[in-house]
N, C-alpha and C positions, 0 to 999 in steps of 0.2 A: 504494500500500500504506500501511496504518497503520502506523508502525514504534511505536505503542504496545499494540501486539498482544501480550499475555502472557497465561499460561492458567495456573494456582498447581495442580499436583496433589501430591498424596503418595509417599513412598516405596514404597507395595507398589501405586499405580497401574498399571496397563498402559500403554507410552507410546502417546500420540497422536498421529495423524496430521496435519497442519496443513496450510494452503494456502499455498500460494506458496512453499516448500522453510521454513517457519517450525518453529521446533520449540519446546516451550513451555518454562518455566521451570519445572523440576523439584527437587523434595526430597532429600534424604538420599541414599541408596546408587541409584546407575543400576539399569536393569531390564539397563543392555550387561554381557553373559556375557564381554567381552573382560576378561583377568585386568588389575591392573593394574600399571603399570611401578615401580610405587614399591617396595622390597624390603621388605620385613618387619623388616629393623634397620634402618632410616631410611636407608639410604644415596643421600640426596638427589643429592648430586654427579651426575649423568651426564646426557649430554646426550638431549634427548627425540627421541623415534623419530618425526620429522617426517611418518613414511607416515601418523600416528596422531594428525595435529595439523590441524585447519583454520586456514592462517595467513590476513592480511587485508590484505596486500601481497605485489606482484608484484617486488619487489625495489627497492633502490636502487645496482644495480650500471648501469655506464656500456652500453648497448644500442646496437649499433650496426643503423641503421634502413633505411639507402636505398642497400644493397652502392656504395657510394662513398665508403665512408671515413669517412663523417659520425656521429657518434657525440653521444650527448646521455644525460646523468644524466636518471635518474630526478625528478621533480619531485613534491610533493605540496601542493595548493591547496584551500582554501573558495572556492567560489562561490556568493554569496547571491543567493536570489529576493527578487522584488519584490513591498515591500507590499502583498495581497492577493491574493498571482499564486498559484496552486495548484500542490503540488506537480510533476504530471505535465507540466503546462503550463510549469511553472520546467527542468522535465530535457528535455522538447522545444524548447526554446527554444538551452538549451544546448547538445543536441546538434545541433539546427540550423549552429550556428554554426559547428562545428568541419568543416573543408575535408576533402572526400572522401578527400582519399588521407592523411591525419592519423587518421582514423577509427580504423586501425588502434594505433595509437601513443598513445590515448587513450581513459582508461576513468572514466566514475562507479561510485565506489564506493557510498556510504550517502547517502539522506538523513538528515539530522541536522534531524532534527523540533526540538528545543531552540531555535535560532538560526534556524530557515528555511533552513536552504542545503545545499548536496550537499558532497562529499569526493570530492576528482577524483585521476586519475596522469596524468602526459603523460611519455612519452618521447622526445617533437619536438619543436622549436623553439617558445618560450615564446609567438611572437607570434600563437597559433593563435587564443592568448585577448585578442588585443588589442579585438576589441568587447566585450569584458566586462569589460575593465579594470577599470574604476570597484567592479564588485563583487568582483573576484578577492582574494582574502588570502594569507597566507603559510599552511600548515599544517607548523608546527616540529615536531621529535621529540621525543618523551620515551623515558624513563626509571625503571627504579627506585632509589629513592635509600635504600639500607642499608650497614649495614660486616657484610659478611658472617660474620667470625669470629662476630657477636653469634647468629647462627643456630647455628652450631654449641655456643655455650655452650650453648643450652637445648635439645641436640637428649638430655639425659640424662633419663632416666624413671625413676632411682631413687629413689623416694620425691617428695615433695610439697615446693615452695619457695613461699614469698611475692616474688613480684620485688618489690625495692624502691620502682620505681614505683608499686606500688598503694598505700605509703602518701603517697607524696610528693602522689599527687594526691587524697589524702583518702578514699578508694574503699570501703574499709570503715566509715566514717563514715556515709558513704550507706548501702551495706546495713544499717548499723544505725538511721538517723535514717527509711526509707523503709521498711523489711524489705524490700527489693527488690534483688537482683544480674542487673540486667537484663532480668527476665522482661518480654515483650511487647514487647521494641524487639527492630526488625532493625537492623544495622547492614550498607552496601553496602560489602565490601573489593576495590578494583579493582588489582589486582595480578597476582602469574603464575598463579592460581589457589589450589588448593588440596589437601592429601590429604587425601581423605574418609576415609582408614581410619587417620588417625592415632589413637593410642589416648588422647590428652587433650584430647579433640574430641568432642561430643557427636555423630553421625548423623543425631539427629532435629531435631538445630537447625539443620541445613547444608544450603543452598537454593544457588539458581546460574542463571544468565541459559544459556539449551542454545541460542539462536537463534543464524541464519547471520552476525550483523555482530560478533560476539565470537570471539576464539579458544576452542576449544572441544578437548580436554574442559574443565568449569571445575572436573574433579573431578580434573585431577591436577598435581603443583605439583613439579617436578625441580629448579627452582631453591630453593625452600624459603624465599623469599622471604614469599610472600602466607601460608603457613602460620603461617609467624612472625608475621605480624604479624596474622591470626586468631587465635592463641592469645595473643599479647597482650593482646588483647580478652575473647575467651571464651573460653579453657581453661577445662578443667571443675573443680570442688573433686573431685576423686577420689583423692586420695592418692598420685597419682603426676604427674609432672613439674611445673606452675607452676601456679599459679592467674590469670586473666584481671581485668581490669578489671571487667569485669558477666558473670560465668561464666555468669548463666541467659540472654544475652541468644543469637539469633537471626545467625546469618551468612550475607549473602546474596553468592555471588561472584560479580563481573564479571571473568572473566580478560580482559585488556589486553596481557599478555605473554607472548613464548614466549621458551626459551632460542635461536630461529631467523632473529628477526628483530627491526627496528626497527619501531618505534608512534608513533603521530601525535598530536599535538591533537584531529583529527575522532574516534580512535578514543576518548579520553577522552570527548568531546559523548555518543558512540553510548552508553558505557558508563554515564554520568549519566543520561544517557533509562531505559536495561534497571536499572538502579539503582530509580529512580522508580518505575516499572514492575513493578517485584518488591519493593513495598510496607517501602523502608528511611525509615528516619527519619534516620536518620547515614549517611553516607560518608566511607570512608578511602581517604586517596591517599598513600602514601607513594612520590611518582613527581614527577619534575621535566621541566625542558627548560632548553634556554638562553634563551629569553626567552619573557614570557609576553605574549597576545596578549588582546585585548578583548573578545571575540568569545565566550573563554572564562571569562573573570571574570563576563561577564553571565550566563553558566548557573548558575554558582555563585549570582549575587544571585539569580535567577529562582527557583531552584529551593525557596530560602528565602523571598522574601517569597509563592509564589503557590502553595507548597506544604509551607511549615514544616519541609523541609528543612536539615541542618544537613552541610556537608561541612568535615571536617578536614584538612589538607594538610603534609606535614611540610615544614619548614622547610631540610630536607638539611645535610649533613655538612662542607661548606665554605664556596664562596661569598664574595660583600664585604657590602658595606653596601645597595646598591640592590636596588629594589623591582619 
C-alpha cells in the first residue's frame, strides 16, 4: 500500500469509498449523522466513549501468553528495511522471521513511509527479534505537554481578547507589514484532535487526516487539548473568545491522542506523513516523551529540507538542561 494515499474533498462532498479500508482526508463538518459528544457549553472534561474511538494500540498492560504463568509487557519497536528493499518485501521478510507459535503475540502495525521501517507490538519474549537486531529501535511514548488550567482560562466566549502572545510574537505587525492573517497556509496540529463545532473556529478552514493509522474521529477533542492549541493559532476575529496567531490560516488535524490510551514515536512518523499528505506547510506538536530518538529528528530534517516543511515543537513545562 501507498500510505501516501490522500484524497482532499469538501464539506458538503458525499464521502468516498477507498480501497484497502483507507478513508480520505476530509473538510469541515462530517457527512457522520452521529450527534457529537462535545456539549454545547464546552464541557470538555469527560472521558471519550471508547465504543466511538478507533485506538492504534492493543495495550501496554502485562498479557499473560502460554497458560504457565509467563507473563511479558507489552513492547513497542521500529524495524527498519533495507536500502532498496521494498516495502512488502521489508514486512515479509519480517514476518518470516518471527517463530510460528510467537505469530500470535506479534503484530505490524504501520508502515512508516518517512524513515522506511514498520511499527511492530510483541507481547513475547524480546528474542523473537534477535535476527533483526541490528535494525530493531526503541519506539518510546509520548505525550501531551500542556498545564491544563491554561485551557480552561480560554474556554470563556464572552466577548473578544487579544492573548498576549500575539503581541509578544509581533503577529499583528505581520498582518499589517503582509495584509495577510494566514490566508493560504495550512498549519498540521497533531494533538487529541479537535471540536469542529466550536464557535471560534472557523468550519470551512478545519480539514483532518479520516484514514485507518490515526485515531479517529479527528473531529472531536474531550481533552481540549488540541482545541486549545488550534485556536491558539486560528481563532477566528469574531468578536467573541481570543483571536489566533494567523486567524485566516487553515487547520489540518492529525489526532495522535485519545483520553484511552498511550502513543508512540511510530504514531508521530505516521502523523508527519498524513501531515505532508494533507498539504501543511507548518506542524505543531505540543507533545513530548522521555527521550528522543534519531530516527525521529531525521523526519523533522527531511521533511524541511525535501519538502519546505516547517514543524514546531514545544519545549514542555519542566524538564533540565539536556537535549
Amino acid at each position: 500500500r501507498d500510505s501516501s494515499y490522500a484524497t482532499a474533498i469538501d464539506k458538503h462532498s458525499n464521502h468516498r469509498k477507498a480501497e484497502e479500508n483507507h478513508r480520505p482526508l476530509r473538510a469541515g463538518r462530517s457527512d457522520d449523522t452521529k450527534e457529537s459528544i462535545i456539549p454545547p457549553e464546552l464541557g470538555i472534561r469527560v472521558r471519550e466513549d471508547i465504543e466511538h474511538v478507533r485506538e492504534l494500540s492493543f495495550g501496554d498492560e502485562a498479557v499473560e501468553i502460554d497458560g504457565e504463568g509467563t507473563v511479558h509487557d507489552v513492547k513497542h519497536r521500529i524495524i527498519f528495511c533495507k536500502d532498496g528493499e521494498e516495502e512488502l518485501a521489508c514486512k515479509k521478510r519480517i514476518l518470516d522471521t518471527i517463530p510460528n507459535e510467537s505469530r500470535e503475540s506479534f503484530r505490524i502495525n504501520n508502515y512508516l513511509n518517512l524513515i522506511h521501517a514498520f511499527a511492530v507490538e510483541l507481547n513475547c519474549d524480546e528474542s523473537v527479534l534477535d535476527p533483526l537486531k541490528d535494525e530493531v529501535f526503541d519506539d518510546p511514548p509520548r505525550e501531551t505537554m500542556h498545564i491544563k488550567e491554561s485551557i480552561e482560562v480560554h474556554r470563556n466566549l464572552q466577548g473578544q481578547s487579544i492573548p498576549y502572545g500575539i503581541a509578544m510574537v509581533k503577529a499583528m505587525d505581520v498582518w499589517k507589514t503582509y495584509n495577510n492573517k494566514g490566508e493560504n497556509v495550512r498549519v498540521c496540529v497533531m494533538d487529541t484532535g479537535i471540536n469542529r463545532d466550536h464557535p471560534d473556529l472557523d468550519e470551512d478552514r478545519l480539514f483532518g487526516y479520516d484514514g485507518n493509522e490515526l485515531v479517529q474521529p479527528w473531529y472531536r477533542d474531550v481533552d481540549g487539548h488540541g482545541t486549545h492549541v488550534s485556536g491558539t493559532i486560528a481563532a477566528s476575529d469574531n468578536n467573541q473568545g481570543v483571536v489566533g496567531v494567523a486567524p485566516g490560516a487553515e487547520i489540518f488535524t492529525a489526532r495522535v491522542f485519545s483520553t484511552n490510551g498511550r502513543f508512540y514515536s511510530s504514531n508521530i512518523i505516521t502523523a508527519l506523513q498524513a501531515c505532508k499528505d494533507g498539504g501543511a506547510k507548518v506542524i505543531s506538536m505540543s507533545l513530548g516523551g522521555p527521550y528522543a530518538v534519531s530516527y525521529e529528528r531525521q523526519a523533522y530534517t527531511d521533511l524541511h529540507e525535501k519538502f519546505g516543511i516547517v514543524t514546531v515543537a514545544a519545549s514542555g513545562n519542566t524538564g533540565g538542561t539536556q537535549f
